[in-house]
C-alpha positions as CSV (number, residue, x, y, z in Angstrom):
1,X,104.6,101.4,71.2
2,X,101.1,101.0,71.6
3,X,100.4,98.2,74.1
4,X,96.7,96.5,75.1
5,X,97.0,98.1,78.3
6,X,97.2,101.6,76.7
7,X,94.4,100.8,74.3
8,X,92.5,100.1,76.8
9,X,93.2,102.7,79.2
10,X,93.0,105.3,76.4
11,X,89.5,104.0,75.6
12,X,88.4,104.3,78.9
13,X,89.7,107.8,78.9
14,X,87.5,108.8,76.1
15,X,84.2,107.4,77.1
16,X,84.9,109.2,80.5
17,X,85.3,112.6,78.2
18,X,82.7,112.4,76.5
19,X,80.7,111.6,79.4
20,X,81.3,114.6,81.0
21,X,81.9,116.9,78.1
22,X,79.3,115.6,76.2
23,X,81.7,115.8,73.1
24,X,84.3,113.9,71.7
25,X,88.5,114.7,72.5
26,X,90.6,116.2,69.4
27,X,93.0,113.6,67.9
28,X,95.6,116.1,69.4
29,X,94.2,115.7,72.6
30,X,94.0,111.9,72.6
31,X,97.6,111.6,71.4
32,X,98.8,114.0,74.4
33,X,97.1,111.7,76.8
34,X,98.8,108.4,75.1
35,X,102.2,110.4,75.3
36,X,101.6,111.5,78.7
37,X,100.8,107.9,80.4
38,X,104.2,106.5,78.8
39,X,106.1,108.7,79.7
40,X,106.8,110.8,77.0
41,X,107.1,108.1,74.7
42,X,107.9,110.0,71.0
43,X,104.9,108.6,68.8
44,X,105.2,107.1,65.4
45,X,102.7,107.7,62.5
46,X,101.1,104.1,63.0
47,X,100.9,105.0,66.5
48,X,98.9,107.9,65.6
49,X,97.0,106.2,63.4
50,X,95.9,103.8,65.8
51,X,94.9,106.5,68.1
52,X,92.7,108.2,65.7
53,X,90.9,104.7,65.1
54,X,90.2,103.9,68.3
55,X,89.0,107.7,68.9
56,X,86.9,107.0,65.7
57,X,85.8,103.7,67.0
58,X,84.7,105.2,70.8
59,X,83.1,108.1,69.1
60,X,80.6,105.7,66.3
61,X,80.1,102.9,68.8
């Protein structure tokens, strides 16, 4: 489950990516990272889809 604190944190983490990469993380890669800080955490397809719209969201704004 997608919490505000992962939001968050997950937006953070791609504004710091794309500052140093000067590109935008894969949805692949953003959904490892939201795995990876809870622990694992098997992903449902909302969850996923929330992912790729705050990837889309940090990557327009």
């Amino acid at each position: 489950m997608l919490t505000t604190k992962i939001t968050f944190a997950l937006s953070d983490w791609i504004r710091e990516w794309i500052k140093h990469r000067n590109e935008a993380p894969s949805l692949e890669s953003c959904i490892k990272y939201v795995e990876w800080k809870l622990d694992n955490y098997i992903l449902t397809e909302s969850d996923k889809i929330k992912i790729e719209t705050i990837l889309l969201y940090e990557t327009l704004g």
